[in-house]
N, C-alpha and C positions, 0 to 999 in steps of 0.2 A: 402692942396690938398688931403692928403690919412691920416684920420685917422683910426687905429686898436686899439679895445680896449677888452682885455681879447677873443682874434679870436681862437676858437679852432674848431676841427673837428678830430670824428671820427668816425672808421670802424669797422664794424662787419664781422668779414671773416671767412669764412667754412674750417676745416682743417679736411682731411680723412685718412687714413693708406690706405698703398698702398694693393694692391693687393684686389683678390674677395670680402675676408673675410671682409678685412676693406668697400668696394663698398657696402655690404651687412649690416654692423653695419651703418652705415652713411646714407643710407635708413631708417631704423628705426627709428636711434637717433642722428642727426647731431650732430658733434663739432664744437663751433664757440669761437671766440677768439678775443677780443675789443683790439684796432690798434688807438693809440691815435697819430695822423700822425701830427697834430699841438696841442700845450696844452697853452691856457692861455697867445698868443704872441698878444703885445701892444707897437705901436710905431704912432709916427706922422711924414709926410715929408711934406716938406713946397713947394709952387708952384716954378719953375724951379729946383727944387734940384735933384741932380742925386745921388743915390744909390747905394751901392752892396748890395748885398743880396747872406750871402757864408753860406756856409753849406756843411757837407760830403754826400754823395749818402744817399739818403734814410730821409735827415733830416724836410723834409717837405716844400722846398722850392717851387716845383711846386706846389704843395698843397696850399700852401697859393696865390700864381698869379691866382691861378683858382678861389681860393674865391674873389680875391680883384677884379677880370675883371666879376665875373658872372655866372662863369661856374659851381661851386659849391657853393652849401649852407653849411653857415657853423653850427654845430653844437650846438654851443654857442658863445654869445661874442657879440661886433656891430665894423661895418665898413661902411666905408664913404669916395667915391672917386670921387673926384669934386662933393662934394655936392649932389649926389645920392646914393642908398641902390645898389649895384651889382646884388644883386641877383635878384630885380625888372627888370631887364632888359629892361629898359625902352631905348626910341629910342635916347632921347636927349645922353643918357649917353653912348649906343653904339659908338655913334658920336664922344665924347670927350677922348675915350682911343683905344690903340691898344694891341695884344697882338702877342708875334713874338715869336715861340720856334724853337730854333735850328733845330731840328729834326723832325716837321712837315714841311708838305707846304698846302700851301691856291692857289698853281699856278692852271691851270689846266691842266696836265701832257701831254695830244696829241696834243695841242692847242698852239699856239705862245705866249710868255710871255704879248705882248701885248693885246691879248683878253682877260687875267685873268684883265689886268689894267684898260680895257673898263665894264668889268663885274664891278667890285667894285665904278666905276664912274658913275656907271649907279645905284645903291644899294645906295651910300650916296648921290645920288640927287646932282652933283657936275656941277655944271655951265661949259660951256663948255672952257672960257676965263680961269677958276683957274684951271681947267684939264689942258689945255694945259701949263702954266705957271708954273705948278708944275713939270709934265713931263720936260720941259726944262730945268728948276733948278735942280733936280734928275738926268738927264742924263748928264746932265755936272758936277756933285759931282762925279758919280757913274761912269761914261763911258757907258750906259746903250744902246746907239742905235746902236750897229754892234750886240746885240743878241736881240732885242728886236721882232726881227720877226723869229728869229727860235723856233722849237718846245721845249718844255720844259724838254721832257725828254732825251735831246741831247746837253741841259745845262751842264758845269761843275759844282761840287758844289758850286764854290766860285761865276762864274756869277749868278747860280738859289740864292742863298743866297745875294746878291745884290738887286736881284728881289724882294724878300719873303722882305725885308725891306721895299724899294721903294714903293710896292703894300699895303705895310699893313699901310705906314705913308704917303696916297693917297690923304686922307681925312683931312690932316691937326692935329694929336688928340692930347689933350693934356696933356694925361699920356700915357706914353710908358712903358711896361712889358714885358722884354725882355729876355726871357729864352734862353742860352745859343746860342746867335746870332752869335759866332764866331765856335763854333763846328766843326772842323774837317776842319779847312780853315789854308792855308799856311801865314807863316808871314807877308808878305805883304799883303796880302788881307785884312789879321786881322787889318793889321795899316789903310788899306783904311776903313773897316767900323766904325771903332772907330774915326776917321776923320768926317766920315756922322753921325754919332751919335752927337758928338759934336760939329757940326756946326748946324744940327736941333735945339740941345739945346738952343745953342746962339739967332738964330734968332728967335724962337718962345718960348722961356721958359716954354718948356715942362718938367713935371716931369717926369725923369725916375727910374724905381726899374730895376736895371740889375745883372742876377746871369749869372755867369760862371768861369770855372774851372781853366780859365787861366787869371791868377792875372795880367798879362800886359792889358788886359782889364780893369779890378780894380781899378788898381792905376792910368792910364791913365785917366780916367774918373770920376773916384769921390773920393772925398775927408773922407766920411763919409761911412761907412760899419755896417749891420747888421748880424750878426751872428746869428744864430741859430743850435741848436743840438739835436737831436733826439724829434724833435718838441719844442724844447722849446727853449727861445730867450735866448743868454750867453753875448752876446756884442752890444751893440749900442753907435756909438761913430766914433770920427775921426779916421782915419785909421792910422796917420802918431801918436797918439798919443796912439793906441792900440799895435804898435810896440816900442814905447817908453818904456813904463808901463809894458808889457809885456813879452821883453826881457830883461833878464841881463846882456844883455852885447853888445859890439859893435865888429866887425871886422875887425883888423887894418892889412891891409896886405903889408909885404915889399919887395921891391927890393934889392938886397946885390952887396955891389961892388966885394967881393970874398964869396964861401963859409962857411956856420958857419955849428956846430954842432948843434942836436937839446937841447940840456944842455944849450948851450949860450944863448938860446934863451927860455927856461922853466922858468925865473925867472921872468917874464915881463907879463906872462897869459900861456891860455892853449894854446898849442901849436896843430893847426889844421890841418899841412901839413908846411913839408917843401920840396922841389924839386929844386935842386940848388944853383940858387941867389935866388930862388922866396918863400918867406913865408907867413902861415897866421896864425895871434895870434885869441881869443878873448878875453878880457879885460873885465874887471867890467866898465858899463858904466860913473861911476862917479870918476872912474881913469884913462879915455882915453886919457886926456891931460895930465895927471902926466906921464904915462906911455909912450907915443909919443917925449916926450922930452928928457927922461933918455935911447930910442932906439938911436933918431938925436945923443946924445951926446955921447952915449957908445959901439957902436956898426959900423959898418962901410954900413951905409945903403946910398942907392943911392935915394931913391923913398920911399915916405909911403904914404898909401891910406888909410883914415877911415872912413866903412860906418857903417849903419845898417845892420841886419845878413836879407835874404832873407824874404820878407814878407811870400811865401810860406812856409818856416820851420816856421813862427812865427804863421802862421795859422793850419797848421800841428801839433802844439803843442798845438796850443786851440784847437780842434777838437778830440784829445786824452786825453785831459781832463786836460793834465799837466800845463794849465796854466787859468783853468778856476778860479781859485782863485785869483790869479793877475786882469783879467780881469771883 
């Protein structure tokens, strides 16, 4: 459904010295300075498959949703999303994707949320029987009609971000490009649109590329994650096996039926905290059942729990660089 093959872009940007003097050199003789924002990223997703797409601030991740939906041309490279060029802009291919960023909106801000969703019905040419049909499915996933007639900008974020979903997967499309859709939305909200995301997927096996900052998004939703860093791709791969590979080690943490010293407990891994009855080791992963049995049998523990170490510190390590060798 979305090939990229060698997608790069980049920028030419003007950089001045402050003050007159520099105003006055920069007149004469600008400085400009090449901003290589994506370099040389190639991956393929298959129809219904959902994605991450992680990256630290600045790595090029919008950058690339702009080339793959249309909105920028890219540099060098070829790409291909449901079988059309992007940057042609052609109408079939409008049709068949959408693009949702966090921190825009497409509503129209003085106007009832429902006239932004009559506008866009009116723009894809949408029968009036699949308008209405989809409105009632949408409002019963989302809870959508006690705001659907007030003004938009008297929305809270999490119903206008409801809305901005709803309205922009109006038309049915069947690549979803989802820049940071959960942005600044309270826990529950975050589980209600991660619920409508993946029940879209279900029923219409749409692909989606979804980037955002909060890994319970992530993990919730897809299985498969692409990395990228400072424009260029570090990881492409399952996610539960990026943190396999990745990390060394697992974190087994215990309950004590009485207090230990931390000594008792140095011999078994590194010792991450201990506070009471409550400890956490982490273990070389391929000694977590060696080690698991010699704590049951020597130690007086009431409770052990062994998981993996938090996907966020394990992406937080790829993004610093410390584990782009592993990966």
């Amino acid at each position: 459904m979305i090939t990229a093959k060698g997608l790069s872009k980049h920028y030419t940007v003007h950089e001045k010295e402050p003050g007159l003097a520099g105003s006055l050199r920069s007149f004469f003789r600008r400085k400009t300075r090449l901003v290589r924002a994506v370099e040389s990223v190639t991956f393929d997703i298959a129809e219904g498959e959902m994605v991450g797409f992680l990256g630290p601030n600045g790595a090029g991740k919008t950058t690339t949703l702009k080339m793959l939906s249309g909105l920028v041309h890219p540099t060098a490279g070829e790409v291909s999303v449901a079988g059309y060029r992007p940057f042609s802009r052609r109408a079939d291919f409008l049709k068949a994707i959408t693009l949702v960023m966090g921190q825009k909106t497409q509503l129209l801000w003085d106007l009832p949320a429902l006239d932004s969703f009559l506008v866009n019905a009116a723009i894809y040419d949408l029968p009036d029987e699949q308008f209405k049909a989809t409105m009632r499915q949408f409002s019963d996933v989302l809870d959508l009609d006690p705001i659907l007639k007030k003004p938009v900008r008297s929305l809270s974020l999490g119903e206008r971000m409801k809305c901005e979903l709803a309205v922009a997967l109006l038309h049915r499309p069947r690549v979803l490009f989802l820049d940071e859709p959960t942005i600044g939305l309270d826990v529950n909200m975050q589980v209600r649109i991660r619920e409508f995301i993946s029940e879209y997927n279900r029923q219409n096996k749409a692909t989606v590329i979804l980037t955002s900052h909060y890994m319970a998004d992530v993990t919730a939703l897809c299985r498969r994650v692409i990395v990228i860093d400072k424009g260029s791709l570090v990881f492409d791969g399952d996610l539960s096996a990026l943190v396999e590979r990745a990390s060394p080690g697992k974190i087994v943490r215990l309950e004590l039926s009485r207090p230990l010293e931390r000594r008792h407990l140095s011999g078994y891994g590194e010792v991450q905290s201990l506070d009471g009855l409550n400890a956490e080791l982490r273990v070389p992963r391929a000694r977590t059942g060696q080690v698991a049995a010699r704590l049951l049998a020597e130690l007086p523990v009431a409770d052990v729990t062994i998981e993996d170490p938090p996907i966020e510190e394990v992406i937080g390590q790829l993004f610093s660089g410390t584990l782009a060798g592993a990966a």
